[in-house]
C-alpha positions in Angstrom: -16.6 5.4 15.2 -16.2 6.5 11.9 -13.0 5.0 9.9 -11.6 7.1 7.9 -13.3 10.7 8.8 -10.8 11.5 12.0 -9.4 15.3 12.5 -6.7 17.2 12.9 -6.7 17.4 15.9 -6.3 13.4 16.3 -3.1 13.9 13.5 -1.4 16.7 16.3 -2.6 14.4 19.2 -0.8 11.1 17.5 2.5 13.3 16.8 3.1 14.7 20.2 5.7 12.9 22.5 5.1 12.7 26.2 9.2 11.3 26.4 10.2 13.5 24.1 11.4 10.6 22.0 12.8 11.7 18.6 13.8 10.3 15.3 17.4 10.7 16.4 16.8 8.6 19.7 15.1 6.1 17.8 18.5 5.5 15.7 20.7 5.6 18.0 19.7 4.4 21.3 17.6 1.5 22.3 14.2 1.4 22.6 11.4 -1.3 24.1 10.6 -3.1 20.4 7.4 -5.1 21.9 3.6 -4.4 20.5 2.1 -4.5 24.1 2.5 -3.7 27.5 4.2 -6.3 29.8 1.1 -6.1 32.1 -1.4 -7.0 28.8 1.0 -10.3 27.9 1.1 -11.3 31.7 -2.8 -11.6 31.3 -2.8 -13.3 28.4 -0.3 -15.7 28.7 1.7 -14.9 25.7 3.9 -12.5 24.6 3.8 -10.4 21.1 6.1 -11.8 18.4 9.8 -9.6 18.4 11.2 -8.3 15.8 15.3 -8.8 14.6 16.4 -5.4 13.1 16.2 -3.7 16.0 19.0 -0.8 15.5 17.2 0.8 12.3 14.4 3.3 11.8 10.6 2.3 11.8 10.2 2.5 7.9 13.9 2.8 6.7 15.6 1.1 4.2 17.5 1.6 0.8 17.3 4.1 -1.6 15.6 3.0 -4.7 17.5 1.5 -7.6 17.6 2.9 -11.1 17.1 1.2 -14.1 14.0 -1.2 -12.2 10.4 -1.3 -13.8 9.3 1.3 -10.7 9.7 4.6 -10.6 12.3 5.7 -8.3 11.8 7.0 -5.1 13.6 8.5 -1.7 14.9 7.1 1.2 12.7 7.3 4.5 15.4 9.0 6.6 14.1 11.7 8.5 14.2 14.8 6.8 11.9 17.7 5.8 10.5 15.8 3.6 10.4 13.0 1.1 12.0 14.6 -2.0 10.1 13.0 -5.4 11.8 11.6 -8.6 10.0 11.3 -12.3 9.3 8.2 -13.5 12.0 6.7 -15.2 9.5 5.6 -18.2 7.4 6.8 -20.7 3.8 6.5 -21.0 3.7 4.2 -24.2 6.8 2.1 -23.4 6.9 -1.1 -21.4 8.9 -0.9 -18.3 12.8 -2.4 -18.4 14.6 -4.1 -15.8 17.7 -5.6 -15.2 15.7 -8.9 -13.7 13.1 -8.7 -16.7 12.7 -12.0 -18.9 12.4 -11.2 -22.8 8.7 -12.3 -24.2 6.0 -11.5 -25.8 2.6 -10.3 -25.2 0.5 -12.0 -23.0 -3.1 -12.2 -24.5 -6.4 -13.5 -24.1 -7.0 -17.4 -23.2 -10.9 -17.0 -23.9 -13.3 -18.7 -26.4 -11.7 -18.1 -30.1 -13.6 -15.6 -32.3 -13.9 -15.9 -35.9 -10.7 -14.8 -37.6 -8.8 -15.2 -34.5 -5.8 -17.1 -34.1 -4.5 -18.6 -30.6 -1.5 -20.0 -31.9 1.0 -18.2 -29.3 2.3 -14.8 -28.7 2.3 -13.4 -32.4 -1.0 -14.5 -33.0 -3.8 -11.8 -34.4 -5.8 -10.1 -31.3 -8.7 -10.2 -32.9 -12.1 -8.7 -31.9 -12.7 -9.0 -28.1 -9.0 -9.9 -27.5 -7.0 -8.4 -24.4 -4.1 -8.7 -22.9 -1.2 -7.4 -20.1 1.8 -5.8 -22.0 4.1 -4.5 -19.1 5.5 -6.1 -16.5 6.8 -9.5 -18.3 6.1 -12.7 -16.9 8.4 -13.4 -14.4 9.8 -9.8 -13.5 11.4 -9.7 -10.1 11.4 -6.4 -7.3 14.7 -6.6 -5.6 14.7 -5.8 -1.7 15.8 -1.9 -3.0 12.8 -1.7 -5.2 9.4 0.0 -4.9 6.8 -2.7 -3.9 4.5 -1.5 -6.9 4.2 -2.3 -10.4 2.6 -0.9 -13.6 0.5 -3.2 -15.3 -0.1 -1.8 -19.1 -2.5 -3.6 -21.1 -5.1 -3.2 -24.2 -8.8 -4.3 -25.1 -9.4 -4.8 -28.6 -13.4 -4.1 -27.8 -14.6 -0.6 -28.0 -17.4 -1.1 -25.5 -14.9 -2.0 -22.7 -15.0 0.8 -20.9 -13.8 -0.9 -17.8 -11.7 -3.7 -16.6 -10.7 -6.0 -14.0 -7.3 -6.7 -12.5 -7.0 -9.2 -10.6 -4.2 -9.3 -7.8 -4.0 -12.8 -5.7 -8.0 -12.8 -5.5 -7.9 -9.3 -5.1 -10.0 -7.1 -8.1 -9.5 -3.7 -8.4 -11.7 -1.8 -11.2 -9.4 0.0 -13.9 -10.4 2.1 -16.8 -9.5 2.0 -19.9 -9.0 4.8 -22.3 -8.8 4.2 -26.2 -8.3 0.6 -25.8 -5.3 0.9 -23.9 -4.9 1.0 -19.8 -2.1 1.7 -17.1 -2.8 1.2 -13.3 -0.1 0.7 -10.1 -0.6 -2.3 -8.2 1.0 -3.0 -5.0 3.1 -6.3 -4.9 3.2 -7.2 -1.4 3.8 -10.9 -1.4 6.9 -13.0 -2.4 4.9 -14.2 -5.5 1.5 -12.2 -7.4 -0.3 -13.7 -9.7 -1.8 -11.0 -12.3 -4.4 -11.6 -15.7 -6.9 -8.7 -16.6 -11.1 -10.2 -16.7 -13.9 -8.1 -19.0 -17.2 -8.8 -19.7 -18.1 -11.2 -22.1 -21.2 -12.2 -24.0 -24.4 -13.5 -21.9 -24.2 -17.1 -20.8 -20.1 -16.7 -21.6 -17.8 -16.5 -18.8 -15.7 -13.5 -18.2 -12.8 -12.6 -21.2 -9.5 -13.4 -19.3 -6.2 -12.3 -20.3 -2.8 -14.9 -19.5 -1.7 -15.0 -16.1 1.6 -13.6 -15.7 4.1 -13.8 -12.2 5.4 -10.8 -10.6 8.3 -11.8 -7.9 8.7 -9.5 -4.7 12.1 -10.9 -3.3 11.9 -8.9 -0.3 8.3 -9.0 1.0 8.2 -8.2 4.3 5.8 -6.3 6.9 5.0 -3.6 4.3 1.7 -0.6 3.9 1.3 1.0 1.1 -1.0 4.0 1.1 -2.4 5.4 -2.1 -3.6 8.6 -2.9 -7.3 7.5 -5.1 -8.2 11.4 -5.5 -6.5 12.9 -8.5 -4.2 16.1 -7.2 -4.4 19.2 -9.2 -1.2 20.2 -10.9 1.4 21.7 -8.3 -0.4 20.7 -5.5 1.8 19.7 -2.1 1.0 16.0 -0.6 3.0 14.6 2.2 2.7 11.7 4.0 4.8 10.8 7.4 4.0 8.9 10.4 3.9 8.5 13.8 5.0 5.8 16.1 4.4 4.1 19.8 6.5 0.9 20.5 4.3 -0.4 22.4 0.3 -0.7 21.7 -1.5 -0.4 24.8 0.7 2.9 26.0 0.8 6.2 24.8 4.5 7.3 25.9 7.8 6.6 23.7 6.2 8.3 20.5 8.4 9.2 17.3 6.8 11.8 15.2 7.7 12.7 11.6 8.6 9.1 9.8 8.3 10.0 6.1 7.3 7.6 3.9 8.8 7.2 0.3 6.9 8.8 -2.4 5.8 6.7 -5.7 5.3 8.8 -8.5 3.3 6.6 -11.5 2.4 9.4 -13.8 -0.8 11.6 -14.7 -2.2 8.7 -17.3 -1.4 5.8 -14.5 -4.2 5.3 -11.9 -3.4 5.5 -8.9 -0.6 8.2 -9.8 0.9 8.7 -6.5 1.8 6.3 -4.0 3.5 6.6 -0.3 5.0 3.2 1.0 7.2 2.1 4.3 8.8 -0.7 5.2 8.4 -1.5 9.1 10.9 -3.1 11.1 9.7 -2.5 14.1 6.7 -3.1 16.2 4.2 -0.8 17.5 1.4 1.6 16.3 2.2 3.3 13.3 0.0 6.1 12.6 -0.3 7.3 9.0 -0.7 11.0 8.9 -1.7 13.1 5.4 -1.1 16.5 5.0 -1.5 18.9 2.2 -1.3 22.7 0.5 -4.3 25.1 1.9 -6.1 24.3 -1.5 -6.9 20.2 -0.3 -9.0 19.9 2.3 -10.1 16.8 1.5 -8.2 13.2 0.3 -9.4 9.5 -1.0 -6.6 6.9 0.2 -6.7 2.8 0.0 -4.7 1.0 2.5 -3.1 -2.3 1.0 -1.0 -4.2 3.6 -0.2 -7.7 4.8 -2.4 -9.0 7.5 -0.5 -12.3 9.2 1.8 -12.4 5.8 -1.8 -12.2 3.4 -2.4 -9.3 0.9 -5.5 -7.4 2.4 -6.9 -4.0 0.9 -9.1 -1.9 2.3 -11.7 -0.2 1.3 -11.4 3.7 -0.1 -11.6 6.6 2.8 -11.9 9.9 2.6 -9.6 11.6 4.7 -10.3 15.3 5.9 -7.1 17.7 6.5 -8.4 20.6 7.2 -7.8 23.3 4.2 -3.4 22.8 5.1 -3.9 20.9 8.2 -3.6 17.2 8.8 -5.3 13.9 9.1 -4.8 10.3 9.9 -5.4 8.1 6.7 -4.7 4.4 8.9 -3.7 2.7 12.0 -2.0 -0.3 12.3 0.0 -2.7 14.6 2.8 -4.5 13.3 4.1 -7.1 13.6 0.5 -8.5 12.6 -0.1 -5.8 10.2 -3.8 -5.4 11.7 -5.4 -2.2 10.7 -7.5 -0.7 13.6 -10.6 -1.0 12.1 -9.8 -4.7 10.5 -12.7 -5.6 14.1 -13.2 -9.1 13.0 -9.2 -9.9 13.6 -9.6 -9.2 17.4 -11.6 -11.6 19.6 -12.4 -8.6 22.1 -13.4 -5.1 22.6 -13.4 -2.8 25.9 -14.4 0.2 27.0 -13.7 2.8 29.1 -14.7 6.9 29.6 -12.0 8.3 27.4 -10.4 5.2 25.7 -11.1 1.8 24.1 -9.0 -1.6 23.7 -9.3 -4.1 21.3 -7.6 -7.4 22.2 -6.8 -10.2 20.5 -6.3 -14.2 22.9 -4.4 -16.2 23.0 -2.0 -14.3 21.4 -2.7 -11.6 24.3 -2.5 -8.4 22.3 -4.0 -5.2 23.5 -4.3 -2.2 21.3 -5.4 0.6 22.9 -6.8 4.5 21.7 -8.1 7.6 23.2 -11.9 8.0 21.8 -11.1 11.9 20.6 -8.5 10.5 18.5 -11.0 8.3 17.0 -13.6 10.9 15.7 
């Protein structure tokens, strides 16, 4: 079973509804919310976590607001199509937001250099300095907001040609052009702790910039999925998904979720983004699709994985020159991804499907072996 090399025929399989169940349904009527059959929690003992929230769409919420450090973006209601909105920033100019603190740069904390100062924030840079210009310390997403932030910094040292960010442990590779770099991070938890690390001098531990705070007051059961291989100019990318309430059943699908788009810019890597929010539980299936001219796409998952910031590695996603493809799987209201194996304590097989289980919680997630090519 290969991860992230699945066809298009497994994106048309995880979209088609043997209820009929649509979008509409899903609004207004009620629908079973759990993760699992009942038959899969008798066994086990224990029943899947519910979730409150029960009237809205899987991946609804708010429109974005204006005048935030992130980009704006569209609702998730069911439509044609995610529409996209510029970036409400320009490429050399920090982010603003209401929530924002005032300050000043926050630069390097490593070993002083000769003719350096380390005074505070209006000290020289110095050779070897760098530091993380946009977001300020402190700057809060409200619950409206995009769950991503562009984190702007320079290196003062012409052979850094490549730096680290470092996310709550996580470190993501970011290149830097003419000293300067710009590079979206997902902000999944209630509290992020950012500083940018570059090589330093054998024997010397690693340059570090200052640590600075980003706030997400609304974390919540959140994937973002972003698009790694750059797009050429006018090319179409869409993003939707599909959905099962419950994990070990294929019935009660919703097909055509869209997810809200993040546009960061051509000179910000990643430049675009897709994100939902999920109140619901089930299998959400995270389907690409693209103009005739793509027939292949690089994603990264980032998610929360029982409330913990987890990021997967970078898959290539084949849709078929215009077709379709599934980028990720995953079961919420863990937030386990289907290949995450080492979450479940068991694995089972049978001719045409296979269940990964999880005790004592007693969760079964179940999925047809063509679908998994």
């Amino acid at each position: 079973m290969t991860g992230g090399d699945v066809s298009g025929e497994a994106a048309n399989r995880a979209e088609r509804s043997s209820s009929g169940t649509d979008v509409t349904t899903l609004q207004g009527g009620t629908v079973a919310l759990r993760g699992t059959s009942e038959s899969t929690r008798a066994a086990a003992g224990a029943r899947t976590p519910q979730p409150s929230d029960s009237g809205r769409t899987p991946g609804g919420g708010a429109a974005e607001r204006p005048g935030t450090q992130a980009p704006a973006a569209v609702a998730a209601a069911p439509s044609p199509g995610p529409g996209i909105v510029d970036p409400q920033q320009n490429a050399g100019a920090p982010p603003v937001s209401a929530t924002q603190p005032q300050g000043g740069v926050v630069v390097s904390q490593g070993p002083a250099r000769p003719g350096t100062g380390f005074a505070g924030p209006e000290r020289s840079r110095g050779p070897g300095a760098l530091g993380v210009v946009a977001p300020r310390d402190g700057f809060t997403l409200g619950s409206e907001d995009a769950p991503i932030v562009i984190v702007e910094g320079y290196v003062e040292d012409a052979e850094d040609t490549t730096v680290w960010l470092v996310a709550n442990g996580y470190r993501a590779p970011v290149r830097v052009r003419d000293g300067r770099f710009r590079h979206a991070m997902p902000v999944l938890e209630r509290t992020t702790r950012l500083w940018i690390e570059a090589k330093a001098a054998a024997g010397e531990p690693p340059r570090k910039s200052g640590e600075i705070t980003v706030v997400n007051t609304a974390p919540g059961p959140v994937s973002v999925l972003a698009i790694e291989s750059p797009l050429n100019s006018g090319a179409q990318l869409r993003v939707t998904a599909s959905w099962r309430p419950i994990a070990d059943r294929f019935d009660g699908v919703v097909n055509g979720i869209p997810l809200r788009r993040f546009d960061a810019g051509r000179d910000v890597e990643p430049s675009t983004l897709f994100y939902m929010r999920h109140v619901q539980s089930g299998v959400f299936s995270l389907i690409v699709r693209g103009d005739p001219s793509i027939s292949t796409v690089s994603t990264r998952l980032y998610h929360l994985l029982n409330g913990q910031f987890s990021v997967r590695d970078v898959r290539s996603v084949p849709i078929g020159l215009g077709g379709s493809g599934i980028a990720a799987r995953i079961l919420f209201p863990f937030g386990v991804e289907w290949n995450q194996s080492e979450w479940f304590t068991g694995r089972a097989e049978g001719s045409d499907t296979i269940t990964q289980f999880r005790f004592p919680e007693g969760v079964g997630w179940t999925e047809r072996r063509i679908d998994l090519r």
